[in-house]
C-alpha positions in Angstrom: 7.5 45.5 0.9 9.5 42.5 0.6 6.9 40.2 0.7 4.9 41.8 -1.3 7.4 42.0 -4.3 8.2 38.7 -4.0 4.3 37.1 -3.4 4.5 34.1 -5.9 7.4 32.8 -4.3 6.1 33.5 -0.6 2.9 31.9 -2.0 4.5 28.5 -2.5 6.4 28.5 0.7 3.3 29.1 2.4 1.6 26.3 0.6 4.9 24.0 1.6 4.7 25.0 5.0 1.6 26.6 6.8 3.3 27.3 10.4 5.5 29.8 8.4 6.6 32.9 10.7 7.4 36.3 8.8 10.9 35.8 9.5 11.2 32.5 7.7 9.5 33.8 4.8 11.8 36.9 4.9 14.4 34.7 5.0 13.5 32.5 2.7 12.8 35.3 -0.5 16.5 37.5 0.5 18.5 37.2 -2.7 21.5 34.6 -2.0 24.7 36.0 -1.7 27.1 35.5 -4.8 29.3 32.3 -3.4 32.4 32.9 -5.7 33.0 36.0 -4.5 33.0 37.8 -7.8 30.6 40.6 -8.3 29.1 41.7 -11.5 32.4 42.9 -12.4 34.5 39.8 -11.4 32.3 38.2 -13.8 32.8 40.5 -16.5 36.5 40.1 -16.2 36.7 36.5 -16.4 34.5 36.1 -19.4 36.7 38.7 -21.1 39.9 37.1 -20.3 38.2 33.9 -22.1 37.0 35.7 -24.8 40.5 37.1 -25.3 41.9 33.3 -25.1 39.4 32.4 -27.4 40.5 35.2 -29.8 44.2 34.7 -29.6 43.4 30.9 -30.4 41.6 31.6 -34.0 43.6 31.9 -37.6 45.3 34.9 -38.3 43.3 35.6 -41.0 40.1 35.6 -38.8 41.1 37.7 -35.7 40.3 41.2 -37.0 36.9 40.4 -38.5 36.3 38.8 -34.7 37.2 41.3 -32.9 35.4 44.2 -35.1 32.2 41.7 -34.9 32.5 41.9 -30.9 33.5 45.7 -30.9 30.7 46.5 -32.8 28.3 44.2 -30.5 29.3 46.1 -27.3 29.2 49.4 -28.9 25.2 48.6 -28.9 25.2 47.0 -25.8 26.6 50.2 -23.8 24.3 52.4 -26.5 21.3 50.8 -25.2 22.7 50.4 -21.6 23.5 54.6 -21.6 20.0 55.0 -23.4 17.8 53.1 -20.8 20.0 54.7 -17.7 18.9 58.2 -20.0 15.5 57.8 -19.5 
């Protein structure tokens, strides 16, 4: 099932290397672990954080159009998000 998801890039493996065993290719099309550690969620986190910095670093006169602007955006992004996950 694996390889067969992932054909095009078994297919250039195989044309790299023709001795390949099953294994190697299985190894070769796993998904790489994250290396930071973070998750999806970690990553979420830390681009909030800086987009709070970023926020707190803009004239006072600009911060509540900002942050309406970016509520509004992720209001349709978990819309569409709860839509899809609907269906």
């Amino acid at each position: 099932m694996a390889c067969a998801r992932n054909r095009q890039k078994l297919e250039a493996i195989i044309a790299a290397t023709a001795n390949v065993t099953l294994s190697q290719a299985l190894r070769a099309i796993k998904p790489k672990p994250d290396r930071s550690g973070d998750g999806s969620m970690g990553k979420y986190q830390k681009a909030q954080a800086a987009l709070v910095k970023k926020l707190a670093a803009l004239e006072p006169d600009d911060v509540e159009d900002a942050a309406q602007q970016t509520i509004a955006e992720l209001q349709k992004v978990v819309a569409t998000v709860r839509h899809k996950a609907a269906a």
